[in-house]
N, C-alpha and C positions, 0 to 999 in steps of 0.2 A: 805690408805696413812696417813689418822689420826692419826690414833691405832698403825702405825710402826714410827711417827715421835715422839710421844708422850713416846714409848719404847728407841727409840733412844738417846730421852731425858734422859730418868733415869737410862740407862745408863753408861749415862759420868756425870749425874748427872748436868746437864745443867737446872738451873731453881733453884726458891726454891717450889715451888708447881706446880703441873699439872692438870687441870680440863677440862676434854672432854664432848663435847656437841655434842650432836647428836638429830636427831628428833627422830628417835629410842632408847629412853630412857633404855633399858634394854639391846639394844647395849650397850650403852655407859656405863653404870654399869657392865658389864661382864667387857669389854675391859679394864678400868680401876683398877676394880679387879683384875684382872689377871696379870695387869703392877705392880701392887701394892705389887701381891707377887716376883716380881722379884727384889724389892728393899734390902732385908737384903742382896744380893750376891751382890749389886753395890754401887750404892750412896742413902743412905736412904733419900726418902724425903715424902711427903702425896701425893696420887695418889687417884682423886675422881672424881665422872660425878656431873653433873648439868646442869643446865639452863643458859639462857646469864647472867641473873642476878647475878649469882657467879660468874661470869669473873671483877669483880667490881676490878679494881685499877690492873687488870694487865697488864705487862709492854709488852709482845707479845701475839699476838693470831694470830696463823696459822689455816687457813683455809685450809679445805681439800673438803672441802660439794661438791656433783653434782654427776651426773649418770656417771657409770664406760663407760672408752670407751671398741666396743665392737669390737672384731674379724673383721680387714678390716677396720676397719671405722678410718678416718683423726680424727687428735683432732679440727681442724676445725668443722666436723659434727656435735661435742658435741655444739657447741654454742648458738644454740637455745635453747635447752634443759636446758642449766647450766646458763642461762642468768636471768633467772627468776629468782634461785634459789640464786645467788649471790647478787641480787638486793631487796631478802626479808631479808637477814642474816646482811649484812652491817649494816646497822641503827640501829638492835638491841647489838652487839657488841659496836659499839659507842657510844650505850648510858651506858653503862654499863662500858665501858672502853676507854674514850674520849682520854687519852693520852697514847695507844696502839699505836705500830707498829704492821703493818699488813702483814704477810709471809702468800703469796699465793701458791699453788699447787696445784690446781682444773684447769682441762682440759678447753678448750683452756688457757693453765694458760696465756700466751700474751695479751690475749685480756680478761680473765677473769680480770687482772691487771689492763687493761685500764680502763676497767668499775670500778672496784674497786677502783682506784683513784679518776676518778670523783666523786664517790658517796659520798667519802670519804670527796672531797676538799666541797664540800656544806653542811658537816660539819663543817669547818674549819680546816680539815687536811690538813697538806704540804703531797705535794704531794712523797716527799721524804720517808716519813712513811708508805709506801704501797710499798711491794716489794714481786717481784714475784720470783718462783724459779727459772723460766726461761733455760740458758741452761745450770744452773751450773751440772746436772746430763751428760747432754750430753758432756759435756767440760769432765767430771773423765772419760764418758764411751770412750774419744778420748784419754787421758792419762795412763787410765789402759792398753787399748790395742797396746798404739804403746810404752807401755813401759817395756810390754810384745814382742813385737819383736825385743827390740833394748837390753833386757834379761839386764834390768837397773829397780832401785825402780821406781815407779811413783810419791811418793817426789822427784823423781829429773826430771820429765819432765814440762815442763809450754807449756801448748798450749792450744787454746782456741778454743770455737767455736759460733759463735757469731749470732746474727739474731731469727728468730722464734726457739720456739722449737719448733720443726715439722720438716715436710717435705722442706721447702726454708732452711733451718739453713745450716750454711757455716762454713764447718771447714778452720780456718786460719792457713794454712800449713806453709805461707811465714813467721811468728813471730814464727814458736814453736822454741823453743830452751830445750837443756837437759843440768842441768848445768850452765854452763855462755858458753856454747855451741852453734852457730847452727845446728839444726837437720841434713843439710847437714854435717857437719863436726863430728858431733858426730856418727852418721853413719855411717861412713867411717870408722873410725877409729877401730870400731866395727866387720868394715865387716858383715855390713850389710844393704844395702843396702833398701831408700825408693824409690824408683819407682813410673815410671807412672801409673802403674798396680797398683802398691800396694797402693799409692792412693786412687786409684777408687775403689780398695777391700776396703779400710778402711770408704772410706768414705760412702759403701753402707753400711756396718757393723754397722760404729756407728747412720748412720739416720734413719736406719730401724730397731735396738736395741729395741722398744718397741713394737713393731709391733711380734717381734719373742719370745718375751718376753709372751706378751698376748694372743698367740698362746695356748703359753704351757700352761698356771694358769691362764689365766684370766683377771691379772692386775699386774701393778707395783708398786712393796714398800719400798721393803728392800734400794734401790740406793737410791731414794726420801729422803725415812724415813731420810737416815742417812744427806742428803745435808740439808733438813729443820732444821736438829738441828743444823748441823755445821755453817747454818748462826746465829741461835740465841744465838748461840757461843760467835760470835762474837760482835754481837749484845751486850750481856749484861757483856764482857769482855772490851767493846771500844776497839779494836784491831785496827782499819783502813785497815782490810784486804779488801784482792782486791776477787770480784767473778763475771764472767758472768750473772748477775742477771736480772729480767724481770723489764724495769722503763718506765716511761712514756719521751718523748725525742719530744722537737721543730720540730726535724728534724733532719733525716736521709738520710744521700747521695740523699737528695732533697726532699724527702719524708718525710711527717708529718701534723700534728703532730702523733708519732704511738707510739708505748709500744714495746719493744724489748729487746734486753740483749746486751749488751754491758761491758765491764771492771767495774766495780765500786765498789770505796772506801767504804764500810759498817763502822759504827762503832755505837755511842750509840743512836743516835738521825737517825738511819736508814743510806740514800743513802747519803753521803757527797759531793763527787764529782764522774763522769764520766769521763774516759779515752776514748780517742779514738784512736785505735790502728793503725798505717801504715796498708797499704792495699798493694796487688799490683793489676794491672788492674782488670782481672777474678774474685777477692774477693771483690772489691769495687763493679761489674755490678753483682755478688751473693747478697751481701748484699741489695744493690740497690729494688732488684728482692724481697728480702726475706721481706724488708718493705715494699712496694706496694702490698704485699698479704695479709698482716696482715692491711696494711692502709684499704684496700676491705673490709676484714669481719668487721673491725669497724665500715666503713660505714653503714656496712648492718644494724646492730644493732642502728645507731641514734647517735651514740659519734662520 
């Protein structure tokens, strides 16, 4: 996920330099190399590995560190595993780059975010400046595909999917719209019909997308890669765009304090504000459901 966000980077030429850290040092010399020669065909910029200590006065550092998940296994399972590993990288980043935002996409990224925040905030980070990917991949992979059935761009569908990325995440059917559309109406019009069926096909499609994914290769990047740059896109353009992103929150449909994805305003100084989207009943006791599971594993871990 590193090594395709850090490509994704250069790109669209997003950044004025890119420096990959890995503990496999000759990893991260290959990977950088290799992104390096891709630069005369894109956006030239310098592509190099190092240590934390070269991360000195950068303005993003995306995290991608922790064991790939494996065949079958929840991204919940990674937790123990990736908790340690999160908890030794933090402090050396911040000391190296105190007024860094932080783009996470290490598995459990929900809860890899939570912890990331706190560790952050006893630095003195707002906790705003830690953001996780959260479901902005799952949100395109529920856009690409129902904009693939409705045989329309997916610039022009808006639908979100909100809660863990995982297994509780809830696609919010009752707000998509295509357009200045709702999905009901633009569908029709289409003739083509969203269904109860096609629902429950879609929405097994798009929760179990990395599951069938990891099947085939192992792991996922390419979707990642490309959502990690498109935040720091935004990030280092001040846009105020809107993304389902992974943030730490009071509370959720009672439930809190958790880290989950929700609407939210990105711009230069990270997470500006939260949206909260209308529900209708089903998706409030989904969401509900999807914080309380993710509230659990954090328990489990001490935060």
């Amino acid at each position: 996920m590193g090594s395709s966000s850090a490509y994704a980077c250069a790109l669209q030429g997003i950044g004025s330099e890119l420096v990959l850290v890995d503990m496999n040092e000759p990893l991260a010399q290959a990977q950088a190399e290799d992104i390096l020669h891709a630069t005369p065909f894109t956006a030239a910029m310098p592509v190099r590995a190092g240590r934390y200590e070269q991360l000195d006065h950068a303005g993003i550092v995306m995290i991608a560190a922790g064991a790939n998940q494996k065949p079958g296994e929840t991204r919940l399972d990674l937790l123990k595993r990736n908790a340690d590993i999160l908890g030794t990288i933090i402090p050396q980043i911040l000391k190296a780059a105190p007024d860094a935002i932080l783009l996470l996409a290490s598995n459990p990224v929900d809860i890899m975010t939570h912890m990331a925040a706190s560790i952050a905030a006893s630095h003195g980070v707002p906790r705003g400046r830690v953001i996780g990917s959260g479901t902005i991949l799952d949100t395109a992979r529920f856009r690409a595909r129902l904009a693939q059935h409705l045989a329309v761009s997916s610039h022009s569908v808006h639908a979100h999917v909100l809660g863990e990325h995982g297994d509780s995440e809830v696609l919010h059917w009752s707000g998509a719209m295509v357009s200045n559309l709702p999905l009901a109406d633009f569908s029709s019009q289409m003739e083509r019909p969203v269904t109860p069926a096609f629902k429950n096909e879609m929405d097994e499609a798009v929760r179990r997308a990395a599951y069938r994914i990891i099947q085939g290769k192992s792991a996922t990047w390419y979707g990642i890669g490309a959502g990690m740059a498109r935040l720091a896109q935004a990030i280092l353009r001040d846009e105020r765009a809107v993304f389902t992103c992974s943030a730490y929150h009071d509370t959720v449909e009672g439930i809190g304090p958790v880290t989950l994805s929700l609407p939210a305003i990105v711009s230069a100084g990270g997470i500006e504000k939260t949206l909260y989207p209308q529900l209708d009943e089903a998706e409030s006791r989904a969401l509900k459901h999807s914080a309380d599971v993710l509230r659990m594993a954090i328990d489990s871990i001490g935060f």
